[in-house]
C-alpha positions in Angstrom: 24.1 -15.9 -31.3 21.1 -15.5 -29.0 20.9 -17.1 -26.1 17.9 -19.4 -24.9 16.7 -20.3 -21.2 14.4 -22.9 -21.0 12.7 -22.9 -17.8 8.8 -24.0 -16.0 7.0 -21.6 -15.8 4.7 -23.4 -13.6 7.5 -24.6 -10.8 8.8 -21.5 -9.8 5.8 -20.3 -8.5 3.8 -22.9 -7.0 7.0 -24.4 -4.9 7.1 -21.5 -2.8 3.1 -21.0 -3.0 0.1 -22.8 -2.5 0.2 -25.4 -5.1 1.4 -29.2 -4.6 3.5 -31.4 -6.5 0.8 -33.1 -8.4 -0.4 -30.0 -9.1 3.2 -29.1 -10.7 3.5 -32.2 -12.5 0.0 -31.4 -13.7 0.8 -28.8 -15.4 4.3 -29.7 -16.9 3.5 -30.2 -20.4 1.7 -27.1 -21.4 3.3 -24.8 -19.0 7.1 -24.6 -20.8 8.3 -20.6 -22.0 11.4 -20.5 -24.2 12.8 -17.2 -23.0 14.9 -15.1 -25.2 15.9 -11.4 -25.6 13.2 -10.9 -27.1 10.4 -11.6 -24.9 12.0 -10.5 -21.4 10.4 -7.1 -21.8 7.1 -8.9 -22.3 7.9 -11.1 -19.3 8.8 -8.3 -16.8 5.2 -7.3 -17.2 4.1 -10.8 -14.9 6.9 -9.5 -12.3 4.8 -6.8 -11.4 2.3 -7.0 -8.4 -0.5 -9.0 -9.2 -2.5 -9.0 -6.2 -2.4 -5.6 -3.9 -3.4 -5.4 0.2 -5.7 -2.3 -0.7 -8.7 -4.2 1.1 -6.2 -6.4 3.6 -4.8 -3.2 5.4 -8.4 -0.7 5.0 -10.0 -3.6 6.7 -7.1 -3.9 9.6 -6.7 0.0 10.1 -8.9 2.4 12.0 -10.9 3.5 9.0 -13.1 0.7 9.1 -16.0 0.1 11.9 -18.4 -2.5 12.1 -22.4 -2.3 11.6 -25.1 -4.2 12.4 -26.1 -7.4 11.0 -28.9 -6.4 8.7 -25.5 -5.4 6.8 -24.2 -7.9 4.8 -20.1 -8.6 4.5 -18.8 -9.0 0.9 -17.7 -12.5 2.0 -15.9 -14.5 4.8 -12.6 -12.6 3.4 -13.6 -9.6 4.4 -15.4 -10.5 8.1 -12.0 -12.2 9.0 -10.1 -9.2 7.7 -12.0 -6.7 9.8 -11.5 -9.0 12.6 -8.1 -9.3 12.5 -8.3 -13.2 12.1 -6.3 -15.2 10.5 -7.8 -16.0 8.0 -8.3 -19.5 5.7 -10.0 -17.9 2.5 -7.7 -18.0 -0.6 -9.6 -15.5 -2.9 -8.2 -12.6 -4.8 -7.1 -9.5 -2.2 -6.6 -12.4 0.8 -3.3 -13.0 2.6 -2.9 -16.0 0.6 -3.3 -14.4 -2.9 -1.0 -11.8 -2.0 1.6 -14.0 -1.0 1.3 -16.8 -3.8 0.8 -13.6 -6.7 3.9 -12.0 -5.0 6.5 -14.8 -5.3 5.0 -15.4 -8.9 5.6 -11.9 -9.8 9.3 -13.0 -8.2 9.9 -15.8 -9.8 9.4 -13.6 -13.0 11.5 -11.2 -12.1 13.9 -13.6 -11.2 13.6 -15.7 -15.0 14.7 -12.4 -16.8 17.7 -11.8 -14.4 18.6 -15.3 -15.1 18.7 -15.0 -18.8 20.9 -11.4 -18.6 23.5 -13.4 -16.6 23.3 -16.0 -18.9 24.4 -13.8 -21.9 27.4 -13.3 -23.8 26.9 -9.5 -23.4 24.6 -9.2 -19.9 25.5 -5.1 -20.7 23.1 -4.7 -23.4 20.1 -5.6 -21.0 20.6 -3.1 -18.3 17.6 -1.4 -18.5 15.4 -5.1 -18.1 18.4 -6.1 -15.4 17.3 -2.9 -13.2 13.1 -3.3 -13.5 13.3 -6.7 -12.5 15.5 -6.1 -9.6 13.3 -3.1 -8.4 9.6 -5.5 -8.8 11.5 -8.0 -7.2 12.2 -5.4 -4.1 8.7 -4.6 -4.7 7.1 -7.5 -4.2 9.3 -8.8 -1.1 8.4 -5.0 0.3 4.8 -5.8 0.0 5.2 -9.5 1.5 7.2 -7.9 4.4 5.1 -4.9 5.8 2.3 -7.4 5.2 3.6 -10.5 6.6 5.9 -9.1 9.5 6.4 -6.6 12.2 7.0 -3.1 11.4 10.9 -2.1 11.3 12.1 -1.7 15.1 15.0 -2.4 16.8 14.3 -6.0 17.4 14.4 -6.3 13.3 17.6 -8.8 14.0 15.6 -10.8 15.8 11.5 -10.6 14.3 10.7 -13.0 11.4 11.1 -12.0 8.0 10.0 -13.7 4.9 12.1 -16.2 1.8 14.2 -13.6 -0.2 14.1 -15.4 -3.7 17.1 -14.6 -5.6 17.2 -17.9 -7.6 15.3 -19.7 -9.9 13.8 -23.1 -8.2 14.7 -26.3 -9.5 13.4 -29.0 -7.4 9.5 -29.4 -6.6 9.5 -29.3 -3.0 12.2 -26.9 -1.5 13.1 -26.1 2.4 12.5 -22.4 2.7 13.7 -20.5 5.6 11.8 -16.9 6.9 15.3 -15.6 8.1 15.0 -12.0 10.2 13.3 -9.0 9.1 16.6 -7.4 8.8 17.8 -9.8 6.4 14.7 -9.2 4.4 14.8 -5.3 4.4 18.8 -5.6 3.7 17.7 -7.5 0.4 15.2 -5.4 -0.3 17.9 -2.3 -0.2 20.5 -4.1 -2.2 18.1 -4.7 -4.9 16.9 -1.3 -5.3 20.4 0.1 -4.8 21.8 -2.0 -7.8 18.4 -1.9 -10.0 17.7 2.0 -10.0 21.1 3.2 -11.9 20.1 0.7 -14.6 16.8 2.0 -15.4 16.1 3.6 -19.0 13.0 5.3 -19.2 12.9 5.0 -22.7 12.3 2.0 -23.2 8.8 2.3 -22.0 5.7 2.3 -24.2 3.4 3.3 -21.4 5.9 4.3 -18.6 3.1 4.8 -15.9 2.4 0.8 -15.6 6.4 0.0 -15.1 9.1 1.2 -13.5 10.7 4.6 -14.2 13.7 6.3 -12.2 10.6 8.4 -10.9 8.6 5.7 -9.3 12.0 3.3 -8.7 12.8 7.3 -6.4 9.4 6.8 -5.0 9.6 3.5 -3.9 13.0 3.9 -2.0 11.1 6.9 0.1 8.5 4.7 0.9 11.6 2.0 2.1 13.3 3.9 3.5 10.7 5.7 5.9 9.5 2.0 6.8 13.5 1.3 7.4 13.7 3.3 10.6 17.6 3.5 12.1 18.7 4.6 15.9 20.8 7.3 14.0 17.7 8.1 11.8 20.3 8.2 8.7 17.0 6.7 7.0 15.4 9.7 6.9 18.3 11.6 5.4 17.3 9.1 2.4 13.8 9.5 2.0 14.0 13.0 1.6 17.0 12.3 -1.1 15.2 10.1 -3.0 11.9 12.3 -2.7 13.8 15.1 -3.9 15.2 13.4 -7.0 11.6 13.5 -8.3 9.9 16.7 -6.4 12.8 19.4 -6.1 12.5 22.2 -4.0 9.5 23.5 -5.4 6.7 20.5 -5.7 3.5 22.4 -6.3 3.8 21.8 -10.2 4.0 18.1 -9.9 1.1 17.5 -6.9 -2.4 16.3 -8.8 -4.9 18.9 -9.4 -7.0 18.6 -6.7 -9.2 21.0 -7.6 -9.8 19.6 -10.8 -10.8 16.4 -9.5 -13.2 17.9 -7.3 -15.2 19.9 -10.6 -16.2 15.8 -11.9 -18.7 14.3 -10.7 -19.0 11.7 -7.3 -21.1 9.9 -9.2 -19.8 6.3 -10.7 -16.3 5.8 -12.6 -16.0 10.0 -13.6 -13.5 10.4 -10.2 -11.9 7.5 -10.5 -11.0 7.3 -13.6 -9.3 10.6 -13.9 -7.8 9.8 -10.5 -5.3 7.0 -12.1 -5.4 8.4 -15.7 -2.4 7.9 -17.9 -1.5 11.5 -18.8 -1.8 12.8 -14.8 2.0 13.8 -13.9 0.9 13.2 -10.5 0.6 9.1 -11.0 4.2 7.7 -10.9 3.2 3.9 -11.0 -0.5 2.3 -11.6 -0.9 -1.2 -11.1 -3.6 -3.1 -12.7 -4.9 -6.1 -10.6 -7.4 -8.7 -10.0 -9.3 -7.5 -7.3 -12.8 -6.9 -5.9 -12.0 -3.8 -3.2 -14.4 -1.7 -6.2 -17.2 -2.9 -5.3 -17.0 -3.4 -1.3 -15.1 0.3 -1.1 -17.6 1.6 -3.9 -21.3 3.1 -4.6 -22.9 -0.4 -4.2 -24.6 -2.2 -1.5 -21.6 -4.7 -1.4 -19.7 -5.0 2.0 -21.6 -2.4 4.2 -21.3 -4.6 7.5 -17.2 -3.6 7.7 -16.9 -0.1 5.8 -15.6 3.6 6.6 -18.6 5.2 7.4 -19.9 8.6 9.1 -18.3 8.4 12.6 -14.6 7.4 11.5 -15.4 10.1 8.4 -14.9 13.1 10.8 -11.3 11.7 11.3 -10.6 11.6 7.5 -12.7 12.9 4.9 -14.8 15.1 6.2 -12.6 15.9 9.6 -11.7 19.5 10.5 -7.8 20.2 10.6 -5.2 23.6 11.0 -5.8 24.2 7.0 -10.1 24.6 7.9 -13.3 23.1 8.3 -15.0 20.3 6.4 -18.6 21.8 5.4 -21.3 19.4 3.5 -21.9 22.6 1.2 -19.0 21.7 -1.5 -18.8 25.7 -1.8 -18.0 26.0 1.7 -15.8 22.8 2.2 -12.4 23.4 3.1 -11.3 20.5 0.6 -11.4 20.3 -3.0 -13.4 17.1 -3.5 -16.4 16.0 -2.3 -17.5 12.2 -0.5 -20.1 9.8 -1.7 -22.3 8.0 0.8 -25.1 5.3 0.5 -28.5 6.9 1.7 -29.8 4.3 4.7 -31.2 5.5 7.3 -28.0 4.6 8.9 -25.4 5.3 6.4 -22.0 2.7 6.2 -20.0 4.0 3.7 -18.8 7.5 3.2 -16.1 7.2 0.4 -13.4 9.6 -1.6 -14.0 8.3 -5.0 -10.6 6.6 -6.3 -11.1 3.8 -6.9 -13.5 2.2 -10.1 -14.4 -1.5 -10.1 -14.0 -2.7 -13.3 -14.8 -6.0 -15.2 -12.6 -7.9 -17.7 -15.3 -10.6 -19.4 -13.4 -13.8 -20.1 -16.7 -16.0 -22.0 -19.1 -13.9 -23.1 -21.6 -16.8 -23.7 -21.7 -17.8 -20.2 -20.9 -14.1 -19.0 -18.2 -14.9 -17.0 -14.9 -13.3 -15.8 -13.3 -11.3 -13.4 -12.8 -7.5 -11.1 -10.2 -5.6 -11.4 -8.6 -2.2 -10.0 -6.3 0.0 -11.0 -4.5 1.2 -8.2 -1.8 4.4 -7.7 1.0 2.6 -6.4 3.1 6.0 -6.2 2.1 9.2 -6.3 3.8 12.8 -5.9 1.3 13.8 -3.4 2.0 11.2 -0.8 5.9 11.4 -1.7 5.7 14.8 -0.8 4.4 13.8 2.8 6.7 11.1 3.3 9.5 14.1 2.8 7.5 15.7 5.1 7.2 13.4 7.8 11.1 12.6 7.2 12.0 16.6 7.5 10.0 16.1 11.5 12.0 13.3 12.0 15.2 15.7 10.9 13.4 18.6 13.2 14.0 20.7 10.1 10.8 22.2 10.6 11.0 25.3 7.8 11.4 22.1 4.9 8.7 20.5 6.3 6.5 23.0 6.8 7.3 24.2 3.0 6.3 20.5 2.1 3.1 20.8 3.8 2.2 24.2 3.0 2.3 22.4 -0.5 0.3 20.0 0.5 -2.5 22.1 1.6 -2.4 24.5 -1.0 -3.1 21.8 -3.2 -5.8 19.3 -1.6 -7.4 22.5 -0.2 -8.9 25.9 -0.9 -7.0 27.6 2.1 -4.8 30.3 1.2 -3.2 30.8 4.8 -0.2 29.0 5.6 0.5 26.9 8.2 3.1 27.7 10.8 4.2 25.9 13.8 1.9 28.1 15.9 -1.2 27.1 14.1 -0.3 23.6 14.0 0.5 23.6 17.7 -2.6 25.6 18.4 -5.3 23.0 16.8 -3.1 20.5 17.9 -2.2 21.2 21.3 -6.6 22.1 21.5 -7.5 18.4 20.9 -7.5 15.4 23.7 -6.6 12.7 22.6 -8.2 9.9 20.9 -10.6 7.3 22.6 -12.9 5.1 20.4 -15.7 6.6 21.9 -15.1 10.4 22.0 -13.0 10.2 18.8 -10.3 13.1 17.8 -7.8 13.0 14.7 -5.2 13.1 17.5 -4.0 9.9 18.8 -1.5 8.7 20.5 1.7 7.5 19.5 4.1 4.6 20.5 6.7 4.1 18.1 10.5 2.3 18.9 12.1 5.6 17.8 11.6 8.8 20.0 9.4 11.7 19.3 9.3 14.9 21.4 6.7 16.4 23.2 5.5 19.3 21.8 5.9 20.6 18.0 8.0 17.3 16.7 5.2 15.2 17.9 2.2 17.8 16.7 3.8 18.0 13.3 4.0 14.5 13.0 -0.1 14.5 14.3 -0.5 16.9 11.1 1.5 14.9 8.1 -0.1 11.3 9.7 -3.7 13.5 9.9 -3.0 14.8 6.3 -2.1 11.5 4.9 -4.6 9.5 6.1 -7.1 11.8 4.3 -5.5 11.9 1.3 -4.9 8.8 0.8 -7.9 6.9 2.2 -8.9 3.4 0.8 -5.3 2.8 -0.7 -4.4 1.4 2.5 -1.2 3.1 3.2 -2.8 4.1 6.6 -1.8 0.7 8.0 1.9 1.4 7.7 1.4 4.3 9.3 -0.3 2.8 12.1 2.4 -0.2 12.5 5.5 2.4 12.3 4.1 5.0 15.2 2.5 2.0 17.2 -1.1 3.6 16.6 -3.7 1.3 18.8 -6.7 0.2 16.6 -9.9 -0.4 17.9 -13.2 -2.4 17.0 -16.1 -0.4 17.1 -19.6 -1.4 16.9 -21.9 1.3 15.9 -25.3 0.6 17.6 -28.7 1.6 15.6 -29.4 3.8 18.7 -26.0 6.0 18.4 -24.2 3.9 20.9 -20.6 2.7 20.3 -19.8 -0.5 21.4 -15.8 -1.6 22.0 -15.2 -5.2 20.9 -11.6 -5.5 20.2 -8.4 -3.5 20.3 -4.9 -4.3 18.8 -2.5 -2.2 20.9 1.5 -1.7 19.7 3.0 -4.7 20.8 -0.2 -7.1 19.3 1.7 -10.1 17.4 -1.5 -9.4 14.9 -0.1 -6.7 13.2 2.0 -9.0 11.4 -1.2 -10.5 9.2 -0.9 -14.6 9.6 1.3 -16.2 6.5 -1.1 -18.7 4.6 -1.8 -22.0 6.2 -1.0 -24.0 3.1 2.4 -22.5 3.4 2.8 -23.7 7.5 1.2 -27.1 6.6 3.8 -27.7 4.5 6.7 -26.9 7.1 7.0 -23.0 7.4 7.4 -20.9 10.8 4.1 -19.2 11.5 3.9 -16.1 12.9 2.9 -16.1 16.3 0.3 -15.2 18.2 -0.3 -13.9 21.8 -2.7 -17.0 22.8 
């Protein structure tokens, strides 16, 4: 006999998010899902992400300046983003979307792990059991290095964010933030129970759910936010990075040099960049979201953007693998940027992500953005390994992982050593926001030597940052290694003008929790003033 679960769909989500009750009793009648067996694969697809911080953390980070005002913002979203304000807007890719979409995607995940232990043979559901437990981890990971500090030592002590592990039942619940290590402690247990469960097999189109290979990826990216005084953390990220790399990576790594014969010109890059079939792409994520348009070919949100300055730090910055050229067939790199053509250019983009439309009533022609974006990838597991092998001071692995690296996202056929590294390294001062360098200065809780630790570091954070531009992983970079961020006005006449910085310590780095959420009773994170 097959069991049933009856359960609201619209309560689970809206007591924790932004909703009220009468909104909940609203919605009541039409809003009831009889769950069986049969539909849990169908309803593990709402526990994935549904909102991403792609545009929450570019805006936050240091690849994004300011220009003047004859440039327009997207909207208030992305002003208040950029300005490291806490923000009241509620729109898709805000703090407040994030956090509602996240603990709907939970309460999802949390339905179908209901119904399993609700069944006469749970066994037979393993596979469902251990994807819901990891997009439950999922989603808490992306509330955490959103909502709260980095990992440090004080982790026993910082604010974390509510760890659903139960279906709600009552309308207006007490919810506690706990400590950010209770949070990451969930997190772990959760992917730790959900990843031996996983069948790959049971996936139709594998790149849009969890396999072992993107379960492997995400518990590299954990674990190198986890950081540990004995730095046992790093031991896992290369274990889990392993599990899906080997020792020899340089089959599984993207073709960059493919990607770079298509064409900079609209939704050619793009779309081969999250395409289906790429080996390279271990989980896409398709969500509502309008980061297209203001990080794409369009004269949408040019005020805030990565333009030319910041550019010679990332995509067109010189590194110990070459030179960046503006003749493709002398650039160093594979790919080529796109920029707008004012007279004072704002955006200077790597072409990854498209901005596509879903058309909901044709009549009216109406509907909504969306993005597809590359959650995991081989390319920046391999640098997490990387980074982890510096940590380690096993410098022949990591320099085996980079070498990798390079030979992939660039024509050089020279490896890197630890000389070279050091030499280009070691050659730059460091960073101030107005005589910029790729080299900047690093304060993390956990200790990093002088010398070549702390110059390989400068070359896996240097390589990173390029290679992944406008996903937004930058900003966990910069919150783990205590990276100050600075607000830079670029002036019509060349000037730069320093309006704002946000140093290590800066209680902003932990992006405000909605204010729906602390006017119904939650602790707020707090602020210096």
């Amino acid at each position: 006999m097959k069991n049933k679960n009856i359960f609201t769909i619209g309560l689970i989500g809206i007591s924790i998010g932004l909703s009220g009750c009468s909104d909940f009793l609203d919605e009541m009648p039409d809003s009831r899902t009889e769950i069986t067996e049969e539909n849990a694969d169908y309803l593990l697809v709402s526990a994935y992400p549904l909102t991403v911080p792609c545009e929450m953390y570019e805006m936050y980070s240091d690849n994004t300046d300011a220009y003047p005002d004859r440039f327009a913002a997207m909207d208030r979203l992305q002003e208040d983003l950029y300005r490291w304000e806490d923000t009241s807007q509620n729109d898709q890719d805000s703090p407040a979307a994030l956090w509602e979409n996240c603990y709907k995607s939970i309460a999802a995940a949390n339905q179908v792990l209901n119904l399993i232990d609700n069944m006469e043979d749970p066994s037979s559901m393993d596979a469902q059991k251990g994807e819901a437990l990891l997009c439950r981890a999922y989603n808490h990971f992306l509330l955490a290095t959103t909502f709260c500090k980095a990992y440090t030592s004080t982790a026993s002590t910082d604010l974390g964010i509510p760890y659903m592990k139960e279906l709600e039942t009552t309308v207006s619940p007490s919810y506690e933030r706990g400590t950010l290590a209770d949070t990451y402690k969930n997190i772990e247990a959760d992917l730790l129970e959900g990843i031996p469960l996983l069948d790959d097999s049971k996936y139709s189109v594998p790149k849009y759910r969890f396999t072992r290979n993107a379960a492997y990826a995400f518990a590299a990216r954990f674990y190198l936010n986890y950081t540990q005084a004995d730095l046992s953390n790093y031991d896992k990220v290369i274990e889990y990075a392993t599990r899906v790399l080997g020792a020899n990576p340089s089959n599984s790594l993207r073709n960059w040099e493919y990607l770079g014969t298509l064409s900079v010109n609209g939704e050619v890059q793009p779309n081969e960049y999250v395409n289906v079939e790429n080996s390279a792409n271990l989980l896409l994520i398709s969500v509502q979201s309008y980061w297209g348009y203001i990080n794409g070919p369009y004269g949408l949100g040019e005020r805030y953007a990565h333009g030319p300055v910041v550019s010679y730090e990332t995509n067109r910055s010189n590194g110990p693998w070459g030179s960046f050229n503006a003749n493709p067939d002398n650039n160093v790199y594979y790919t080529d940027v796109w920029s707008n053509s004012s007279a004072l250019p704002t955006k200077v983009i790597s072409m990854k992500v498209a901005q596509y439309s879903q058309i909901t009533d044709v009549v009216a022609g109406t509907g909504y953005g969306y993005i597809v974006n590359a959650a995991f990838t081989t390319d920046e597991l391999l640098l997490s390994r990387a980074e982890a092998y510096i940590m380690k001071k096993d410098y022949a692995n990591a320099l085996n992982d980079l070498n990798n690296w390079q030979g992939a996202y660039t024509k050089t056929t020279t490896p890197l050593t630890e000389t070279s590294i050091n030499d280009f390294y070691n050659a730059l001062s460091y960073y101030t926001p107005t005589s910029p360098t790729v080299k900047k200065e690093l304060h993390p809780d956990f200790a990093v030597e002088q010398g070549t630790q702390e110059n390989m570091i400068h070359c896996v954070l240097h390589a990173r940052r390029i290679m992944t531009l406008h996903e937004g992983l930058r900003w966990l970079d910069i919150k783990r290694f205590g990276i100050t961020v600075y607000r830079r006005f670029m002036r019509d006449d060349g000037r730069v003008e320093v309006t704002d910085q946000m140093d290590a310590s800066d209680l902003r780095r932990a992006i405000q929790i909605p204010s729906d959420v602390i006017s119904a009773g939650m602790e707020p994170n707090p602020r210096n003033n």
